[in-house]
C-alpha positions in Angstrom: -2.0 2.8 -43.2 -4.3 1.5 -40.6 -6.1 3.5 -37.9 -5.7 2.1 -34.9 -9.0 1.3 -32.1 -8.6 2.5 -29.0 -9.2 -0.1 -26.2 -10.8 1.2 -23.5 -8.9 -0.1 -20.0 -11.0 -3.0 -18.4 -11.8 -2.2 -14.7 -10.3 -3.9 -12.3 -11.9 -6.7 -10.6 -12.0 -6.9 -6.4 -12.0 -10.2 -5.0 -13.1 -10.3 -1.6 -11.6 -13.6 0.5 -14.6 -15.7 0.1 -15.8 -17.4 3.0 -17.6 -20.7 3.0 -21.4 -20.7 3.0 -24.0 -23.4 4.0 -23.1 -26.7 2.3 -19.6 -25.3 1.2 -18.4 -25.8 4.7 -16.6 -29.6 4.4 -15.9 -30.4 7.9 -17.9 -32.8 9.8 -17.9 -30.4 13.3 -18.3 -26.8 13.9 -17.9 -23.8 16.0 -21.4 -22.1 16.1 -22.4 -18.5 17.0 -26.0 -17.7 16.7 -27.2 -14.3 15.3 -28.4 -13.0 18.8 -24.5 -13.9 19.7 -25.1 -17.2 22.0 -22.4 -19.6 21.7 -23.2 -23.1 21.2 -20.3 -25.5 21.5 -19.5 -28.5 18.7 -22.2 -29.3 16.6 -22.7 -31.5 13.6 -22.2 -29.0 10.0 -25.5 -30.6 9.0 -27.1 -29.5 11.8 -25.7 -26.0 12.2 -26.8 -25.4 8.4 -30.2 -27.2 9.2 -30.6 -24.3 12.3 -29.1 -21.6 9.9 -32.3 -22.5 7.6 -35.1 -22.2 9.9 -33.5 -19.0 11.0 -33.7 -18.3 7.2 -30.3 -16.9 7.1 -26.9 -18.3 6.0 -23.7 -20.4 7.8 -20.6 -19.0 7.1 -17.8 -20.0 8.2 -15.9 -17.2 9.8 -12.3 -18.6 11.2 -11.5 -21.4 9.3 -8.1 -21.8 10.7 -9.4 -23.0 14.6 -10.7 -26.7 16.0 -13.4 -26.6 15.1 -13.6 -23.9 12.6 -16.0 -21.3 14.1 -18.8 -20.5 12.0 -21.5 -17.6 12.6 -25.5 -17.7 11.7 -25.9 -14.5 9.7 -27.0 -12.9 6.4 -24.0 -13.7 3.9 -25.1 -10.9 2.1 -24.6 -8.1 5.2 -21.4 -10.3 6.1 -19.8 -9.3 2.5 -20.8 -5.3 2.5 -19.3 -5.6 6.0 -16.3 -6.7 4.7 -15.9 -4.6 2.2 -16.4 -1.8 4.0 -13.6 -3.0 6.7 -11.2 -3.3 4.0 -12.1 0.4 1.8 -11.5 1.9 5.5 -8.2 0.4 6.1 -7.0 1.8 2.7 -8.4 5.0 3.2 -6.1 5.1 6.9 -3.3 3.8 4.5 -0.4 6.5 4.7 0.6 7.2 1.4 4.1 8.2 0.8 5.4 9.8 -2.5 8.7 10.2 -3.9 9.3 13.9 -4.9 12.4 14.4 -7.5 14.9 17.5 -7.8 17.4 17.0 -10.2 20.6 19.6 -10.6 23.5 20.2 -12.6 27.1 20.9 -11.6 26.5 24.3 -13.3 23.3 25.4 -11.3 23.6 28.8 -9.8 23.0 29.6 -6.3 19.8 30.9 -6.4 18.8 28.0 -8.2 20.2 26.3 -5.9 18.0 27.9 -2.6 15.2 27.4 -5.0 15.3 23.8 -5.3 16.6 23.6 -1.2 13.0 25.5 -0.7 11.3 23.0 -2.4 13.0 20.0 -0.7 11.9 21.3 2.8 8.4 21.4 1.7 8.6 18.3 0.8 10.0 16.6 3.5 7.9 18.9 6.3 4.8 17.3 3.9 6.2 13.7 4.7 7.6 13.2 1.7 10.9 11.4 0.4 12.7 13.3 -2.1 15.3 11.9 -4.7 17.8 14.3 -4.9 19.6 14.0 -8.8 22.7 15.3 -10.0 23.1 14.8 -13.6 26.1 15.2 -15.3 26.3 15.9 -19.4 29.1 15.6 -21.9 32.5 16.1 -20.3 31.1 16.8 -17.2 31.1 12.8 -16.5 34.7 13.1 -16.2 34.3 15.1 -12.8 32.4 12.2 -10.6 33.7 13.8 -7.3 33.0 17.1 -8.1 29.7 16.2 -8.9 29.4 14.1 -5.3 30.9 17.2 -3.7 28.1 19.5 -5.6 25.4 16.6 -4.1 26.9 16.2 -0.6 27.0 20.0 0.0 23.2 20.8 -1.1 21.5 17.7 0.8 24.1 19.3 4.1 22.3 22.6 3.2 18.8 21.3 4.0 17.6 22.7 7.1 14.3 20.5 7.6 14.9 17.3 9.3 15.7 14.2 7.3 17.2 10.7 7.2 19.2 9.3 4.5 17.5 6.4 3.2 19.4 5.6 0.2 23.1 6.4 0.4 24.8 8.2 -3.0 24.4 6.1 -5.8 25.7 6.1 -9.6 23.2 5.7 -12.2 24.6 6.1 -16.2 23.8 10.2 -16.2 24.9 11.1 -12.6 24.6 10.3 -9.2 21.5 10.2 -6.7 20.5 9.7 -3.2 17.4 9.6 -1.2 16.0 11.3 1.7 13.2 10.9 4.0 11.7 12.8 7.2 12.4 12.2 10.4 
């Protein structure tokens, strides 16, 4: 038999939204901004890049989308660690929200029970949603109510408060729903 190599995982590639540079730009006016911050109305691109030059730094174009597209005298260079800077910050402010999972049986005793209840308040006063599961083994499939009973009455039992975000649902071994704070 063969061993196997292990591949090590390639890292993922960023792509920042390249702007157009210099003689990239393609449109025959722009939009300039000098790097003091003076506006200077329509100007030939040729001439905007030729002013960008004896400035010794770059034209990019910053708006594309306006008439003219506006385009700023800068140092491309400082203009791309900008950007990606803008965009790591926004993640990080990105509000990341988990799914926490409880799953019970029609047989799970009581203390069980206020066990698992415990650990869906904590999870929902921590901002979590939580997938409450009921699973249901052998002849127990043939009791779907009783199990929707045995669901209904623990996610009534919850005492932090919550939203229901996904309704009771069948899936082949049992029922679920999903809850979320309020």
């Amino acid at each position: 038999m063969r061993r196997r190599r292990y591949r090590r995982p390639q890292p993922k590639v960023v792509e920042l939204p390249k702007a157009r540079v210099n003689e990239h730009i393609r449109v025959p006016f722009v939009f300039v901004v000098d790097a003091d911050g003076t506006v200077t109305e329509n100007m030939p691109t040729e001439q905007a890049i030729a002013r960008a030059k004896e400035q010794e730094l770059d034209l990019v174009e910053v708006s594309p989308k306006a008439t003219p597209p506006v385009c700023k005298i800068l140092d491309y260079g400082k203009y791309l660690y900008a950007e990606g800077k803008k965009e790591q910050k926004a993640k990080s402010k990105q509000k990341k929200v988990e799914t926490k999972g409880i799953r019970l049986r029609l047989r799970t005793d009581t203390h069980d029970l206020n066990f698992k209840r415990a650990q869906a308040e904590k999870f929902l006063t921590r901002g979590h949603k939580v997938k409450i599961e009921i699973v249901l083994r052998g002849r127990e499939k043939a009791l779907p109510e009783k199990a929707r009973d045995a669901l209904r009455e623990f996610f009534n039992s919850i005492k932090a408060p919550f939203g229901i975000e996904e309704d009771i649902k069948r899936f082949p071994n049992g029922f679920h729903i999903i809850i979320a704070p309020k």
